[in-house]
N, C-alpha and C positions, 0 to 999 in steps of 0.2 A: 537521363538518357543522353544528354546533349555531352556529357563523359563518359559514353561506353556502360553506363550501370545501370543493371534491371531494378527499378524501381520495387518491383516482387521481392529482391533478396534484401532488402532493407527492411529493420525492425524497428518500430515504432517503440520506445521506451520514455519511461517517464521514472523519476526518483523523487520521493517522499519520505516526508516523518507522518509516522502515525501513531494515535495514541486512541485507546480505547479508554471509554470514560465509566463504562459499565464493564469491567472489570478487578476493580477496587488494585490498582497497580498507581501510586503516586506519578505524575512524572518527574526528571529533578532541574527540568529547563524548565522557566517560566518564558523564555526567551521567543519572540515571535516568529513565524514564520511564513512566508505566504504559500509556501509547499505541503504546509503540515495540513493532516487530514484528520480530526478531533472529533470525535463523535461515539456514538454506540455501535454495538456490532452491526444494526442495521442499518447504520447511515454509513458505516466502509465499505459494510455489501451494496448499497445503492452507488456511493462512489464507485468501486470498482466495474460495476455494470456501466455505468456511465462515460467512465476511459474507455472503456470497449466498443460501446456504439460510439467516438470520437477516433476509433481508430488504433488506439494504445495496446500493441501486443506484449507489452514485456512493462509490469509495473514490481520497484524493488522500493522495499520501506526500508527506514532504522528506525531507532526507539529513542525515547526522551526519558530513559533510564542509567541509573548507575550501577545496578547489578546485574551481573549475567545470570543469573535465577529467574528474574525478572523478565528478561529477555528471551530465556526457552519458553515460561508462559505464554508471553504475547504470539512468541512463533506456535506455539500451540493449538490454541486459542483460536489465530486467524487459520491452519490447516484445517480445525476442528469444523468452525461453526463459520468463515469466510469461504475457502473453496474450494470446499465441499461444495455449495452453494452457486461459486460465480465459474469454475472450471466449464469448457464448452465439452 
């Protein structure tokens, strides 16, 4: 406010790796991360609900893959059985 800008038109975002572990997809990082979100479909669904009551309107993953096959599944996957689920 104290620069002219409506606090309302600011988008809350957040960027992550995410890796479904019940999904049988390797990943090809072993490589740590404190952004990465590692779990079963229903522990990204409880993350994602979780950014949302913290305020997070815009959440964008990548993949700890090397193949783009790999990578339509995951985006699959999370459309299919993520949000479906978490969309308001």
């Amino acid at each position: 406010r104290s620069i002219g800008r409506d606090p309302d038109d600011i988008i809350i975002s957040l960027k992550r790796t995410i890796h479904f572990t019940d999904i049988d997809i390797d990943e090809s990082s072993k490589m740590p991360s404190n952004a990465a979100v590692i779990g079963t479909t229903e522990d990204i669904i409880k993350d994602v609900l979780y950014c949302n009551t913290l305020g997070i309107q815009q959440l964008t993953y990548d993949f700890r893959v090397n193949e783009v096959v790999d990578c339509v599944k995951i985006m699959e996957h999370f459309a299919r059985n993520v949000m479906s689920v978490t969309e308001a």
